[in-house]
C-alpha positions in Angstrom: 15.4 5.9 13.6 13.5 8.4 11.6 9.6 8.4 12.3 8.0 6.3 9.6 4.2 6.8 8.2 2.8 3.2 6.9 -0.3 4.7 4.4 -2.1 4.2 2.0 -5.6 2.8 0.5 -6.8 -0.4 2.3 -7.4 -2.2 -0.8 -6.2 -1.9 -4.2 -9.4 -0.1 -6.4 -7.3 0.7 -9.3 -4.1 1.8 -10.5 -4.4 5.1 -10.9 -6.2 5.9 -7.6 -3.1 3.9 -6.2 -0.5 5.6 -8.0 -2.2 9.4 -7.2 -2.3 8.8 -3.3 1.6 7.1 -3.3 2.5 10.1 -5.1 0.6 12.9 -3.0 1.4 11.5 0.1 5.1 10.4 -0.6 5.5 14.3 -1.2 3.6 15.3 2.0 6.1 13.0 4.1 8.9 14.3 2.1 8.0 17.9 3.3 7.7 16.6 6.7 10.8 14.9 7.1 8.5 11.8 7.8 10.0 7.9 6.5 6.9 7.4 4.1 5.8 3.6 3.5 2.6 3.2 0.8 0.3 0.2 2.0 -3.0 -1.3 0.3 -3.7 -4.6 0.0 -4.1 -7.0 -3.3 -6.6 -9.3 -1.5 -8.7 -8.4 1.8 -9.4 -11.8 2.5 -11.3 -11.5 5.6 -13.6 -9.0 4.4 -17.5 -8.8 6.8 -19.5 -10.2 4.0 -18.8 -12.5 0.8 -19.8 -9.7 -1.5 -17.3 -7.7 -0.4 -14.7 -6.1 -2.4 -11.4 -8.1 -2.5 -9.0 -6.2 -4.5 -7.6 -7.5 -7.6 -5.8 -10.5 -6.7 -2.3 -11.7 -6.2 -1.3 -11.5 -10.4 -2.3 -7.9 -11.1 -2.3 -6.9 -7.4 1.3 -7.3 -7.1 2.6 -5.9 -10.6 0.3 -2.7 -9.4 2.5 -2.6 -6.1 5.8 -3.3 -7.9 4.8 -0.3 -10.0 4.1 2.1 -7.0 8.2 1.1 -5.8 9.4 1.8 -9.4 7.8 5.1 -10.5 7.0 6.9 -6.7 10.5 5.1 -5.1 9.0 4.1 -2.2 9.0 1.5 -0.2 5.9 -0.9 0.0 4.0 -2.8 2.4 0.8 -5.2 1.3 -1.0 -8.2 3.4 -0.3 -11.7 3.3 -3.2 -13.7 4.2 -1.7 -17.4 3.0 1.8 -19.2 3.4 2.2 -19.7 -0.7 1.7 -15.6 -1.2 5.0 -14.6 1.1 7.5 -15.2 -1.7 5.9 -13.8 -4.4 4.8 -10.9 -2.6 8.5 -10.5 -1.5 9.8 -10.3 -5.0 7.4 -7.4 -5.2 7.3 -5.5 -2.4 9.7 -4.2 1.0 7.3 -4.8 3.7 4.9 -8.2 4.4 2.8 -7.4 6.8 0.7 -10.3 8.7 -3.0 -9.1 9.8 -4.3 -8.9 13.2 -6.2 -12.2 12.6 -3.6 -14.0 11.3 -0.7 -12.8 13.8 -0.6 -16.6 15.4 -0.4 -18.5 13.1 2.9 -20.3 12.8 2.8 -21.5 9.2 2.2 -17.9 8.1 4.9 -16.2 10.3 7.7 -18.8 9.2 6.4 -18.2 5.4 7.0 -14.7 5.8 10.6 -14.6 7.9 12.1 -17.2 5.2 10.8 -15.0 2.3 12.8 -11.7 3.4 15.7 -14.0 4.5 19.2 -12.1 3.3 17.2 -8.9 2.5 16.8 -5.6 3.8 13.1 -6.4 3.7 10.8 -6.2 6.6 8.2 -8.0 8.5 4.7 -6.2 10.2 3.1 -8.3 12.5 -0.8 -6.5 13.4 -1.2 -7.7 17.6 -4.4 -9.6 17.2 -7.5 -7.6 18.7 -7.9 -10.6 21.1 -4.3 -10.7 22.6 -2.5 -9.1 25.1 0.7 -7.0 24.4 2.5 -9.6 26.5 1.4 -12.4 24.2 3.2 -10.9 21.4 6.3 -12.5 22.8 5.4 -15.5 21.6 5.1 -13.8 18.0 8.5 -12.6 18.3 9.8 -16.0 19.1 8.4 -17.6 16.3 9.6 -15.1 14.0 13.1 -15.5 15.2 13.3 -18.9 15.3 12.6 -18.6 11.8 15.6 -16.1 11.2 14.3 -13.0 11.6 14.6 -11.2 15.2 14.0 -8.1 17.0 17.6 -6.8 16.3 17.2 -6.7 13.4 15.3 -3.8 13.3 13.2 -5.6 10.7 10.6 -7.2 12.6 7.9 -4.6 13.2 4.9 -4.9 15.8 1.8 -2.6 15.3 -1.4 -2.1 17.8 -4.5 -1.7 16.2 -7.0 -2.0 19.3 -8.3 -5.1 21.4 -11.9 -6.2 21.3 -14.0 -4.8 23.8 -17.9 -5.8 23.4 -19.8 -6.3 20.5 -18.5 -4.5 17.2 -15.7 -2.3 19.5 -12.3 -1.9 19.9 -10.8 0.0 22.6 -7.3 1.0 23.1 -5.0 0.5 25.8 -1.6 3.1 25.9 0.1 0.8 28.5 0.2 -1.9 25.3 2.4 0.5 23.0 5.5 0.6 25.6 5.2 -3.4 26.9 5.2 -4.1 22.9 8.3 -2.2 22.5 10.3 -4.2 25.6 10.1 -6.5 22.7 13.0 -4.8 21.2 10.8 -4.5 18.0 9.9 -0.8 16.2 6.3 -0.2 17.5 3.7 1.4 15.1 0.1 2.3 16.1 -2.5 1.7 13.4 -5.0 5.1 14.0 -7.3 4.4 11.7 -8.0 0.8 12.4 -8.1 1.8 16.6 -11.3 3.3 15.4 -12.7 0.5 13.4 -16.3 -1.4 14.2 -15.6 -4.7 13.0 -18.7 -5.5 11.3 -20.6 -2.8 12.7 -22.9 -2.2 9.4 -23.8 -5.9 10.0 -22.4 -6.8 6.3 -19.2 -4.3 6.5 -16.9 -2.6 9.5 -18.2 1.0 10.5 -16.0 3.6 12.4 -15.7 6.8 13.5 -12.9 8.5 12.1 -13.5 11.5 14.0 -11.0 10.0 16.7 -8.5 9.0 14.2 -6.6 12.4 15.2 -6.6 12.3 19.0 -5.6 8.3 19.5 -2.8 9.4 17.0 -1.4 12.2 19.0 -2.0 10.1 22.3 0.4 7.4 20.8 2.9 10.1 19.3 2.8 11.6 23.1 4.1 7.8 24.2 6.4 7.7 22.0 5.4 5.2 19.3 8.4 4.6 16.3 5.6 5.3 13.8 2.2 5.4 12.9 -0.4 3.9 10.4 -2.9 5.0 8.7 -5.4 4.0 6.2 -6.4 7.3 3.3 -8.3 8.0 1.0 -9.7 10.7 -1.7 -13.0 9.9 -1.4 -13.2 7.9 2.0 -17.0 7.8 2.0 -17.3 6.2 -2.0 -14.2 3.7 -0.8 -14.6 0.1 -1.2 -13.3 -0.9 2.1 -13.2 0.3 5.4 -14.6 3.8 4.1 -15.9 4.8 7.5 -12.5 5.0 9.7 -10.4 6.1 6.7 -8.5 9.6 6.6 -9.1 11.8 3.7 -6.2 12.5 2.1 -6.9 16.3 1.7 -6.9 16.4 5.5 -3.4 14.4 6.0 -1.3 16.9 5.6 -2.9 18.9 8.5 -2.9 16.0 11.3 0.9 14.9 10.1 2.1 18.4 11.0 0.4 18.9 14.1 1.5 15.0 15.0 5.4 16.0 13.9 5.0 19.1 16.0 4.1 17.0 19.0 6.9 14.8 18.4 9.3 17.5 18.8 7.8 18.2 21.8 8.4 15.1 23.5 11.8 14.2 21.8 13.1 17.2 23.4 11.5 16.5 26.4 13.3 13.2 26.7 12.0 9.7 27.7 10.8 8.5 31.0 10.7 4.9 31.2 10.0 4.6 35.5 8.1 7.3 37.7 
């Protein structure tokens, strides 16, 4: 399976900021030989504060993602946050992707399997920042139950962190190996790793400074893909500015990551010691 980059702004701001990052970074992946999935979300529905920047909503949200499919011809990946979004979103994009918060409950996950039922079309489940990798079993179960299992190849799980203290996530490179005994494609979310949930009391803070090393870490283990949140302008960004990846510095961290991979593809896998 070719490597696949999930990227993208974390909210919709506009269409033509959407439309210039699918575009530069579709070519960057292209270059790279890297499977390029754009991702930004029409509602952020569990933003820190109420005044938060949502997005534009499900109507005009989802026309803008159609229109990132049609005119850059890549596939696209947006949040679900409610059981009655998964079928419209569906009609408009490839991937569904369930958020960390979300990622147990059962309505939602059934929603989401029956609305890419007899597609190609994919789920991505974010592991909850207060599970175990074990406990994503469960998730799995659910899912297939509902029609949609791990052999399909379909059925993605990504690690994003797990809570540890106040306003910190930590990671935990044992998770991104127990996650794939799943049988599911693993993805690490890089950016999000280095989130501070709330951190800014009425927003998330981060430290994108260690976006780069936690990525080549999970490269180095062997992780089917990664995901990152970018952005032009990540410090003038209306959501999770702080732990965002500017988009003029992509290109360098995706060739030194596909370098890496090289490294340890041709190494081969060890599974035991």
């Amino acid at each position: 399976m070719s490597f696949r980059l999930i990227a993208g702004p974390c909210v919709i701001e506009n269409r033509d900021l959407v439309l210039t990052i699918a575009e530069q970074v579709s070519e960057l992946c292209r270059r790279l030989g890297i499977a390029y999935v754009f991702k930004a979300s029409f509602d952020k529905a569990n933003r820190s504060s109420g005044l938060s920047f949502r997005g534009p909503g499900p109507e005009e949200g989802l026309a803008i993602l159609a229109e990132v499919r049609e005119l850059i011809g890549v596939p696209v990946l947006t949040d679900i946050h409610e059981s009655h979004q998964a079928a419209s979103a569906a009609e408009a994009v490839d991937v569904l992707q369930i958020p960390a918060f979300l990622c147990r409950q059962t309505d939602l996950l059934e929603a989401a399997a029956r609305a890419v039922a007899g597609t190609e079309k994919c789920v991505n489940v974010k592991k909850g920042q207060f599970l175990a990798p074990w406990d994503m079993a469960q998730v799995v179960a659910k899912l297939a139950e509902s029609g949609l299992d791990a052999a399909s190849g379909r059925l993605w799980l990504t690690e994003r962190g797990s809570s540890f203290g106040y306003n910190t996530l930590v990671v935990d490179y044992r998770s991104l190996p127990q996650l794939q005994a799943t049988g599911c494609p693993v993805i690490f979310d890089a950016t999000h790793a280095v989130q501070q949930p709330g951190g800014r009391g009425t927003s998330s803070g981060g430290q994108r400074e260690f976006v780069a090393p936690l990525a080549r870490a999970a490269v180095a283990v062997g992780v089917d893909g990664l995901f990152m949140e970018v952005h032009p302008d990540p410090e003038q960004a209306l959501s999770d500015g702080p732990n965002m990846v500017p988009l003029h510095r992509l290109e360098a961290l995706l060739g030194q990551l596909m370098e890496l991979r090289q490294v340890v593809a041709g190494g081969g896998a060890v599974s035991t010691l």
